[in-house]
N, C-alpha and C positions, 0 to 999 in steps of 0.2 A: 733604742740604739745601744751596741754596745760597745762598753768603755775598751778603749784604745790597750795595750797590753804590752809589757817588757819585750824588746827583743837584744841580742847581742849586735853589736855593728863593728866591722874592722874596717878604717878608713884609713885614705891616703891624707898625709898631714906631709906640705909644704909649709908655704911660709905661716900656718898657722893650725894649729891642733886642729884635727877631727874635720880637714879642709872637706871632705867629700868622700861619700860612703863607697867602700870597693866590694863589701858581701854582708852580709846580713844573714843571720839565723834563727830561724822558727821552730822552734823546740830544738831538733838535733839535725833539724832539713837545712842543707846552705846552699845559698841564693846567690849565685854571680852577679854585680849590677854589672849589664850590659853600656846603658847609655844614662845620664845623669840627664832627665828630659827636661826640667825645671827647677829653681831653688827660688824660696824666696824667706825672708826673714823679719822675726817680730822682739820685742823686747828681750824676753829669755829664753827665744826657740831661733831653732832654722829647720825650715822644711825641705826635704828633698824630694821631687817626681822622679822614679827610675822603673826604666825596664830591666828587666830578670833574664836570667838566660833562660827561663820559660818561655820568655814573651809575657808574659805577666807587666802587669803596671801598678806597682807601690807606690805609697806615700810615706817616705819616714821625719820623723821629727826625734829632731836633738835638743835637749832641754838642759839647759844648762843655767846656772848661777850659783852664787858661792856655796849655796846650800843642795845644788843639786846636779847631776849630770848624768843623764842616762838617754835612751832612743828608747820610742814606742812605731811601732805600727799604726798608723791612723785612719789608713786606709787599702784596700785591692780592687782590684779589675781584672778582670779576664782579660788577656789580647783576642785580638780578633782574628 
């Protein structure tokens, strides 16, 4: 399996930082999230399910605690 990888993410922040990813970028390729399909959240992460303006279906995860804060990629699927 391979390890999950840095990407950059620019999100909309309402009542709280980093509320929900608005694009995302893989190397210098950028991704419109279309639809935010799922989130869900664990002690130092939140996951986001989104579609792409590909059609595409990513998994991003936001990693944060005082020692860290960054987005990986954790997952893709082709749309169908």
């Amino acid at each position: 399996m391979q390890a999950p990888f840095h990407i950059r993410v620019e999100c909309y922040s309402g009542y709280k930082a980093d509320q929900r990813p608005l694009r995302f970028y893989i190397g210098q390729t950028r991704y419109e999230v279309q639809e935010v399909l799922d989130q869900w959240y664990g002690p130092e992460a939140t996951w986001f399910r989104v579609r792409a303006q590909d059609g595409n279906l990513y998994i991003l995860r936001h990693t944060f605690s005082e020692q860290h804060d960054f987005w990986t990629l954790e997952s893709f699927r082709r749309g169908a």
